[in-house]
N, C-alpha and C positions, 0 to 999 in steps of 0.2 A: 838643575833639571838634567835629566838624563840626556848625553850626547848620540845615543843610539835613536831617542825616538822623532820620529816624521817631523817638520818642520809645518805648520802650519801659520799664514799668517792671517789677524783676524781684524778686519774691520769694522767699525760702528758707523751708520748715518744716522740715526735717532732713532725716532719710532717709538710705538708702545715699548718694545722692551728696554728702553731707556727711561722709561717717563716714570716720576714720581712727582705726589701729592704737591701742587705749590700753595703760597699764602692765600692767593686770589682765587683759589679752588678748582677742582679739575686737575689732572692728571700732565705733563709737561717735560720735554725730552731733557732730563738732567747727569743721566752716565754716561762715563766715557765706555772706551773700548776694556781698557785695566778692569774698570770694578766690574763690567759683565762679565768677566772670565772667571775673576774670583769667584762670581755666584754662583757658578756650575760643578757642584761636587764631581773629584774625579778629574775634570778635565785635565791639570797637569798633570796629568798620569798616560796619557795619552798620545800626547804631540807637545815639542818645543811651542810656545804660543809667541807669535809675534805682535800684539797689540797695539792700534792706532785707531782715533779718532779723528775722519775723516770729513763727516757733518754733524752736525746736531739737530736736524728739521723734522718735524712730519714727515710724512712719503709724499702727500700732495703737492709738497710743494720744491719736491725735488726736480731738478732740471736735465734735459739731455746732455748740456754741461756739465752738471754734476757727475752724470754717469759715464762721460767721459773720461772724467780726471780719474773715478773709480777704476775704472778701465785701465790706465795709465798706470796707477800705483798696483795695481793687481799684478800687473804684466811685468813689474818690477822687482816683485815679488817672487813671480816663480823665475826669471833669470839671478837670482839671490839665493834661489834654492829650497823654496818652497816648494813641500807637496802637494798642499792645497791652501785653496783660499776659501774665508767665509765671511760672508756679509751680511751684518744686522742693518737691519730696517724695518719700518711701520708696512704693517702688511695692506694698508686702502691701495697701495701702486705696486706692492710687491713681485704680483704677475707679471707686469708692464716693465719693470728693470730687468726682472731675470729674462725675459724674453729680447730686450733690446740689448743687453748685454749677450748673448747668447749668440745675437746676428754678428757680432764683433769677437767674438771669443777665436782662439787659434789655437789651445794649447792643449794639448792630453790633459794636464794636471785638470781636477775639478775644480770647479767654480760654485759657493755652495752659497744660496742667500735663505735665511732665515729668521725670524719675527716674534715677536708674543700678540697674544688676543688678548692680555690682562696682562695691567703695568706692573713693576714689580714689586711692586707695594700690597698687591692684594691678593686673597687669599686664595692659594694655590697657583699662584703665578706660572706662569708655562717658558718663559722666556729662557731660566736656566736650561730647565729641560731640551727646549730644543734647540741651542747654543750646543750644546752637550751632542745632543744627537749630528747636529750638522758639522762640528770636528768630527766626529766617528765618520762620518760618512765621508768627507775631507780624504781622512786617511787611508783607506779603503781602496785597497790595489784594484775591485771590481767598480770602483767606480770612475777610473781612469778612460777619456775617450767618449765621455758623455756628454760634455761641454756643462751648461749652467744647468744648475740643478738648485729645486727648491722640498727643502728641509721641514717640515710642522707635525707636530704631533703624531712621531715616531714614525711619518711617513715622507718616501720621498718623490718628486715630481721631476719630468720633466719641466726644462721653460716653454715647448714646444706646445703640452697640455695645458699646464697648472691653472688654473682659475680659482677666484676668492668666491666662495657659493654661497657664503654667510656671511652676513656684518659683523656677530660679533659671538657666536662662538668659537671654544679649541679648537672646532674639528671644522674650522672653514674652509679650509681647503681643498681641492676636488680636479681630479685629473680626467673626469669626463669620458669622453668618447675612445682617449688615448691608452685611459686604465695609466695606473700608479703605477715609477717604475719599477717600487721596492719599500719596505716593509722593515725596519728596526727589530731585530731578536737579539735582546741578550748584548745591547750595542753593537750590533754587527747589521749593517744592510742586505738583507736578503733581495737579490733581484732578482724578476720575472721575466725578462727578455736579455737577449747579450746588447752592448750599444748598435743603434742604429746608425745609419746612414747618414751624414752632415754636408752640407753643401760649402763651399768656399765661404769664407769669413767675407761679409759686403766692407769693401774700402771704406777708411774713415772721411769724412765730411769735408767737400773740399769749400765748403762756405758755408753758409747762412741755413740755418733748420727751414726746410719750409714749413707752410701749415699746412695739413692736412686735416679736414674737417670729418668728424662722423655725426651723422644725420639717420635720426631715426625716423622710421616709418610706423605711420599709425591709422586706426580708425577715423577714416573724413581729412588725410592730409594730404595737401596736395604737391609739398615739397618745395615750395616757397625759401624752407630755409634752405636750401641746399643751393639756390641761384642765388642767394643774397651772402655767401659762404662765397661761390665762385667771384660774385660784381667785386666782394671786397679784397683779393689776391690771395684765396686759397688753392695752393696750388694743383687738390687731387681732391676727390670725395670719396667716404666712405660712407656708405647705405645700409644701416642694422635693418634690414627689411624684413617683413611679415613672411611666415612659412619657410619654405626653402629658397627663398629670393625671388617677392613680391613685393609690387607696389599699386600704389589706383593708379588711375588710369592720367590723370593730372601729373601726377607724379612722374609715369613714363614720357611724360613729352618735356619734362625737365631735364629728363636723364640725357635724352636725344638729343637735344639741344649740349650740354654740358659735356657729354663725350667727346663733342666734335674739337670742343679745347684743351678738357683737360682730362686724365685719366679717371674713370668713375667705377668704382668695384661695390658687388652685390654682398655682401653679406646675413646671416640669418640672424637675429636677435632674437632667437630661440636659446634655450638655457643649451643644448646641445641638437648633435646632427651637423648637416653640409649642406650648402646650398646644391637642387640642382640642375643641369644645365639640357636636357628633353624631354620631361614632361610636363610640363603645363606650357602650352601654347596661347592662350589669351593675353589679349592686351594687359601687359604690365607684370606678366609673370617672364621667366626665366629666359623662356626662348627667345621672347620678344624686345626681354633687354640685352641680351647677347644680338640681337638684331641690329639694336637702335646704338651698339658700340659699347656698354658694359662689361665687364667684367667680373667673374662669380669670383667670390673670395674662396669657395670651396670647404675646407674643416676650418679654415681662420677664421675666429672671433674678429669682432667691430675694432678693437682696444687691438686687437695683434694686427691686422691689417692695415690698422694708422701706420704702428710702428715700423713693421716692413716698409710699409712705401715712401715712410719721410725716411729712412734709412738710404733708401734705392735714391730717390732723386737728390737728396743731400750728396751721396757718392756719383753724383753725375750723369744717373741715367737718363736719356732724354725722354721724355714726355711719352712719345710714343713707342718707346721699349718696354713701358711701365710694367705692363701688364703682361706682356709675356715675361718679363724677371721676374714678376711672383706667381708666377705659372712654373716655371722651372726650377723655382725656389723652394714649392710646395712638392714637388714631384721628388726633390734630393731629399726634401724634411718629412719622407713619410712617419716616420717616429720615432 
């Protein structure tokens, strides 16, 4: 391999794009990190490939551990001399790593995770392709400075946006409200804005993951689970609530009661939009749970405001800083 070109190193955790046909039938994570590389025409033409296999799982059942130790060897990586890193993985949690890796990230060099929607077994398989596309992106002097980025079907995401909008199409991907940050031409990343603004990397964990629950809000519920969430030692709630951050009326005397212990954030389980925080004034919308001691999650999704706040109290914020750390958090991470 050529000594002149970029150093990238590429990691496998499983995923569809590892998974081929087993005996017992259904689809089953069987590549390493080597044979994904091979399958991507091109790619050693491109970047020195550093190739390891790091898990073999679904994404489900990936762990904040796991993403840890990813973390670890990532970070070892570019003090080794990498230009970038990329990570395969099953795209059902794919949002949820690049985003929590994202909170932990520190380095200029990118961080790129990418997937397939179809194993590679079958026909028209997407996986090479965008293995392929995410070293291009890897390499890519404009994509230095952007922290985690996610790679699919010739387009790239912030981890800040990215969301899976589909089950199981190619094009499941969708960067929402944030807009994509860039666009594959010709394997080259066309991007749409310069990098934005990053806030300090949140310290690593000085113990024990809390739990953080999300709890959605529904027609006729009166939020039952969300106290039976706190009885049993969750440490913060998340609320995917109805509109821009409603709930009944039952629901807000749950909230009021549960803020007084433990931090409670609004969230919208709307496909897209923000929760918001003056106008609707009635029992159990915005104002009145900003009242009763809530807090709006604001453009964070239900999934992305778990992960912030077990981040935040995992690195020791106390209880009661919670919520202005993801207040200050969201203010650095406008996009």
């Amino acid at each position: 391999m050529p000594n002149s070109l970029p150093i990238v190193a590429v990691a496998s955790l499983g995923g569809t794009i590892s998974m081929t046909p087993s005996s017992e039938g259904g689809i089953v994570p069987t590549l390493d990190a080597a044979q994904l590389a091979q399958s991507a025409p091109g790619i050693s033409g491109i970047a020195n490939l550093r190739a390891e296999s790091l898990r073999q799982l679904p994404s489900a059942s990936l762990s904040f551990d796991d993403l840890m130790a990813v973390l670890a060897w990532a970070e070892k990586q570019v003090e080794d001399g990498a230009h970038g890193i990329v990570l395969t993985q099953g795209t059902d949690t794919l949002e949820e790593s690049a985003f929590f890796l994202d909170l932990y990230w520190r380095h200029p060099q990118p961080l790129v995770l990418t997937g397939a929607m179809r194993g590679a077994s079958a026909a028209g398989a997407d996986g090479p392709a965008n293995l392929l596309a995410a070293v291009q992106t890897a390499v890519d002097a404009q994509s230095v400075g952007r922290g985690v980025l996610v790679v699919m079907n010739d387009t790239v995401h912030e981890a800040r946006w990215v969301t899976k909008a589909d089950s199981l199409s190619t094009g499941a991907f969708s960067s929402g409200d944030g807009g994509v940050a860039a666009r594959l031409v010709e394997g080259t990343p066309a991007y749409f804005h310069p990098p934005g603004s990053r806030p300090a990397p949140i310290p690593f964990p000085k113990g024990v993951w809390p739990k953080v629950a999300i709890i959605p809000a529904s027609l006729g519920d009166g939020g039952e689970l969300a106290s039976l969430a706190a009885d049993n030692g969750y440490a913060s709630i998340i609320v995917a609530a109805t509109g821009a951050g409603h709930v009944s009326y039952d629901f807000a005397e749950r909230i009021a009661n549960l803020a007084a212990h433990i931090p409670v954030f609004i969230t919208t389980r709307a496909a897209s939009g923000s929760t918001a925080s003056r106008t609707y004034g009635y029992v159990g919308a915005e104002m009145d749970l900003i009242r009763r001691g809530a807090h709006m999650g604001g453009w964070l999704s239900a999934i992305k405001a778990r992960l912030l706040v077990v981040a935040l109290i995992a690195a020791g914020v106390e209880p009661g800083r919670v919520g202005e750390s993801v207040s200050n958090w969201c203010k650095l991470r406008s996009h």
